[in-house]
C-alpha positions as CSV (number, residue, x, y, z in Angstrom):
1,X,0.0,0.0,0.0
2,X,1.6,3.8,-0.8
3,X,2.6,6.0,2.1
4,X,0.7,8.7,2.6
5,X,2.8,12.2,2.5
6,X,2.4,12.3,6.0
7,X,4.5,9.4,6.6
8,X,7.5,10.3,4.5
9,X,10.6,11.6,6.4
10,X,13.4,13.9,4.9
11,X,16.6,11.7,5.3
12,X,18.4,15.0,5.8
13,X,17.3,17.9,7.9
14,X,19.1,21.8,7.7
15,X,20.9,22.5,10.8
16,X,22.6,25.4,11.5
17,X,26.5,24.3,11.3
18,X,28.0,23.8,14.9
19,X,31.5,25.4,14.3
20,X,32.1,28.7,12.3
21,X,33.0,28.4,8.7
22,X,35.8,28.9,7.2
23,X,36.1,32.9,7.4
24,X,33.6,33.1,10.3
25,X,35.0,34.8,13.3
26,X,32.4,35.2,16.0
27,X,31.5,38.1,18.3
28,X,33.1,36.5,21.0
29,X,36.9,36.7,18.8
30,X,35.8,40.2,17.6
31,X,35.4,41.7,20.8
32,X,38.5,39.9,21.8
33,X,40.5,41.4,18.9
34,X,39.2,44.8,19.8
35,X,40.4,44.3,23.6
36,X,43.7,43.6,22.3
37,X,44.3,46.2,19.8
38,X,42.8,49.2,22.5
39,X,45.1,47.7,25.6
40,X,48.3,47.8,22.7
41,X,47.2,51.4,22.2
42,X,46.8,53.0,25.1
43,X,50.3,50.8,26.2
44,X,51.8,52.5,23.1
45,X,50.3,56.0,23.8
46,X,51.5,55.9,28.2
47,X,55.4,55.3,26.4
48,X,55.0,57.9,23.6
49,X,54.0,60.9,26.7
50,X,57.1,59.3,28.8
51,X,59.6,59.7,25.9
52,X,58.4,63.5,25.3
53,X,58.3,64.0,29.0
54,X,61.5,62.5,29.2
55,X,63.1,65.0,27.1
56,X,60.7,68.0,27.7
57,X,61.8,68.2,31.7
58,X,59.3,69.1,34.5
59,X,60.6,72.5,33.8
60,X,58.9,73.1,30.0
61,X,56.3,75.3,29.7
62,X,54.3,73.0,28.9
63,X,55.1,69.9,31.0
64,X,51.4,70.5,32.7
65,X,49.6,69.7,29.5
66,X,51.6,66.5,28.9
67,X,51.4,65.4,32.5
68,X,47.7,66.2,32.2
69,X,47.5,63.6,29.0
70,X,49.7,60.7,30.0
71,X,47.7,60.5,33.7
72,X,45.0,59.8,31.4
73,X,46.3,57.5,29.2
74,X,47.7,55.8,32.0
75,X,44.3,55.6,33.4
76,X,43.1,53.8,29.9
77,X,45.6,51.5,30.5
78,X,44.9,50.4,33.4
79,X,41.2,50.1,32.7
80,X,42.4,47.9,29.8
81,X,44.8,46.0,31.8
82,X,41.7,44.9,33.8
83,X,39.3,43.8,31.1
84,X,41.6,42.1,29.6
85,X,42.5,40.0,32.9
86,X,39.1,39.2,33.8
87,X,38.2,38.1,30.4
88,X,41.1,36.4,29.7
89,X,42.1,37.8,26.4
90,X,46.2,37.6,25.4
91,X,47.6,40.7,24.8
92,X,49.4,41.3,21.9
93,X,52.5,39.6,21.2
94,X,54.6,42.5,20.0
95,X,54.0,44.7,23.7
96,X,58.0,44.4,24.0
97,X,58.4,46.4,20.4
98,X,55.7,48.7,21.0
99,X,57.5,49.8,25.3
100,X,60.5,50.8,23.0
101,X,59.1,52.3,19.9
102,X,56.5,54.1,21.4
103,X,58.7,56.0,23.7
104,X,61.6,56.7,20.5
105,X,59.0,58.1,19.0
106,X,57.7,60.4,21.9
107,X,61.5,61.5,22.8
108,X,62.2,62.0,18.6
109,X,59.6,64.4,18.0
110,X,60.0,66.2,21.9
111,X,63.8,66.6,20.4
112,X,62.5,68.4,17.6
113,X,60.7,70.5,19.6
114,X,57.5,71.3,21.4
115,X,55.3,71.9,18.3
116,X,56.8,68.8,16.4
117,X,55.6,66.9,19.5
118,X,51.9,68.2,19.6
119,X,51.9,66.9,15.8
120,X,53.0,64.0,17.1
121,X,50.0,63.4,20.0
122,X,46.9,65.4,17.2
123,X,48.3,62.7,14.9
124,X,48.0,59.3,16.9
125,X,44.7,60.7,18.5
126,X,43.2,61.5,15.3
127,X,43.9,57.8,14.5
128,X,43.0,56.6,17.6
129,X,39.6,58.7,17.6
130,X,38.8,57.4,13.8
131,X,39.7,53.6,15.5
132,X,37.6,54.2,18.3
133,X,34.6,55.5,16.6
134,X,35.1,52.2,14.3
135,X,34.6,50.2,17.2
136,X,31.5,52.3,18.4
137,X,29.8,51.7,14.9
138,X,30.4,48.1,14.9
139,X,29.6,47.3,18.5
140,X,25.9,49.5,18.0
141,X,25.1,47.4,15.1
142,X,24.7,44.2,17.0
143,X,21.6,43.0,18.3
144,X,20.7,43.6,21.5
145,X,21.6,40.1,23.2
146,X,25.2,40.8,21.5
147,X,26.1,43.9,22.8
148,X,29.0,44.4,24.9
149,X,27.9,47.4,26.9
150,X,30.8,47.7,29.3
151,X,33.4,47.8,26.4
152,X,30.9,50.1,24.7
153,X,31.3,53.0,27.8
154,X,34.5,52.7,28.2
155,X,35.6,53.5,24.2
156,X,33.2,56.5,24.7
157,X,34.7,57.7,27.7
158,X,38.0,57.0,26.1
159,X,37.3,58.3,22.7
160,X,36.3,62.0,24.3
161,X,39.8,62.0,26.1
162,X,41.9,61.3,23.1
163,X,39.8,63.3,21.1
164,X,40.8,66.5,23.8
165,X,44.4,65.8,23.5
166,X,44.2,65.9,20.1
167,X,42.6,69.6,20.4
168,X,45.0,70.8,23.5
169,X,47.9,69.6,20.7
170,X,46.1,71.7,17.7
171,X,45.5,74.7,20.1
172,X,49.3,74.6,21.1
173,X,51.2,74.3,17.7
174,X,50.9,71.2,16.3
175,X,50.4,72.1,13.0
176,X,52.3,74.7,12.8
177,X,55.6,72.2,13.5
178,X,58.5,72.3,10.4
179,X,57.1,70.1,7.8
180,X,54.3,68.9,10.0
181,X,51.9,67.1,6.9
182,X,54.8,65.0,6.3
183,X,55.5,64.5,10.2
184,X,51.8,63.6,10.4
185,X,51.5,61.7,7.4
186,X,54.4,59.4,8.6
187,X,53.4,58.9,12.2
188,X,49.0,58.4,11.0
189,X,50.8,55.3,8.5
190,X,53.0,53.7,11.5
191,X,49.5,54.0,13.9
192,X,47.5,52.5,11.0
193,X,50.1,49.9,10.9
194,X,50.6,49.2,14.4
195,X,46.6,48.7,14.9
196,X,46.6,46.2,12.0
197,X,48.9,43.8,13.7
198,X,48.8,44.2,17.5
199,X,45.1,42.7,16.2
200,X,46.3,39.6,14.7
201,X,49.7,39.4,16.5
């Protein structure tokens, strides 16, 4: 006697795959990757304000400002040093590299002078800013059971900081240094650069 439809069964059902394809990378890596690449940068950014206020002295005019914008970056960092503890995430492998460029390149351009090192600090925060506000977008544009509200306050918070150095080092010179578009150009690249790999690396 013929089944009836009722009584035929698919031998295959569609099931949602268990791992990540190929090329997949969940919001649990991305948040990870964007843990690891903020913790390198504010690490980077505490060494660049020691190597200017290494060279610059207690004495400069303008030692206040830069005292004023390395306590906050150190603040960042620790803040980053925390989430990344309780969550477990690896910093980035290339910390080591990062301790000794980022302070060469604080005491370079604090050795060329005051206004070649406010280019220096409105070019990494405009990067930083533009990285930050990256984050933002992508973080908003998950659903609500996906959102990572924590790491979402703390890039705001963050993001207005950097985004006042950068206009304490535009009111104060910064583009008025010798040569500054190249000076900028240059240090905006090795930023860019530095982003891309402390996230993989």
């Amino acid at each position: 006697m013929p089944k009836t439809e009722a009584e035929y069964k698919p031998t295959t059902t569609k099931q949602k795959p268990a791992l990540p394809l190929p090329g997949d990378r969940g919001f649990g890596a991305d948040t990870e990757r964007m843990l690891r690449v903020d913790h390198a940068g504010e690490f980077g950014a505490v060494r660049i304000y020691a190597g200017q206020r290494a060279v610059l002295g207690e004495n400069h005019p303008r030692a206040g400002l830069f005292k004023h914008m390395y306590e906050q970056e150190e603040v960042h960092l620790a803040r980053f040093n925390k989430m990344i503890t309780e969550r477990g995430v690896r910093p980035t492998l290339m910390a080591p590299f990062w301790h000794v460029a980022g302070f060469a390149l604080g005491a370079t351009t604090a050795l060329m002078g005051e206004k070649a090192a406010m280019a220096c600090t409105a070019a990494v925060e405009e990067v930083i800013d533009d990285h930050y506000q990256h984050q933002r977008d992508s973080l908003a544009a998950r659903a609500d059971a996906d959102r990572d509200h924590e790491l979402e306050e703390v890039i705001e918070t963050f993001q207005a900081e950097e985004v006042e150095h950068m206009e304490i080092a535009k009111a104060h010179g910064a583009e008025d240094a010798t040569g500054y578009p190249l000076l900028s150009g240059l240090i905006k690249a090795g930023c860019r650069t530095a982003i891309w790999i402390s996230k993989r690396v």
